[in-house]
N, C-alpha and C positions, 0 to 999 in steps of 0.2 A: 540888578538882581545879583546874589550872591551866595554861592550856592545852595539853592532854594531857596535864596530868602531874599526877602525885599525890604529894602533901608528907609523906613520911614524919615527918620532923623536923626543929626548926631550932636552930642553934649561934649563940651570936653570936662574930661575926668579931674581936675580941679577947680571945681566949682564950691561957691562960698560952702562954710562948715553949716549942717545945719540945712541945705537947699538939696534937694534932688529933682531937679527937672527933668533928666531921661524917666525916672519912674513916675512923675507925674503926667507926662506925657502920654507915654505906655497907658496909665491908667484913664483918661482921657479918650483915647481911642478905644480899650475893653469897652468904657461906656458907651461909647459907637458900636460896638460889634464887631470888634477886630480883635482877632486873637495877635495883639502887642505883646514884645515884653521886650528886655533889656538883655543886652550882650557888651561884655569890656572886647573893645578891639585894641592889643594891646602896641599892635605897632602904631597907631595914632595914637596912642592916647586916650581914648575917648569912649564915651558909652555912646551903642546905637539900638534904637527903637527900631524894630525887625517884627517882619510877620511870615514864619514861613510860611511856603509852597504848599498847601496841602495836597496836591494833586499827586507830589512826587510819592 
């Protein structure tokens, strides 16, 4: 967890032109029932699939 939020998964952010698999992901889960979505975590590099905490 990270601050309120929980790290489904992570992509790195040069991925083929053309492909977005952190967003298809995210949306993947939406259709589960998870409030998914994408964040640039810019010291990796990378895009992650996050759901916050709703509780906080």
């Amino acid at each position: 967890m990270l601050n309120g939020r929980t790290v489904l998964e992570r992509f790195p952010a040069g991925g083929p032109r053309g492909s977005w698999p952190a967003e298809e992901f995210a949306q993947a889960r939406r259709l589960e029932g998870q409030h998914a979505e994408v964040v640039m975590d810019l010291s990796s590099d990378a895009f992650l699939v996050i759901v916050r905490d709703l509780t906080e």
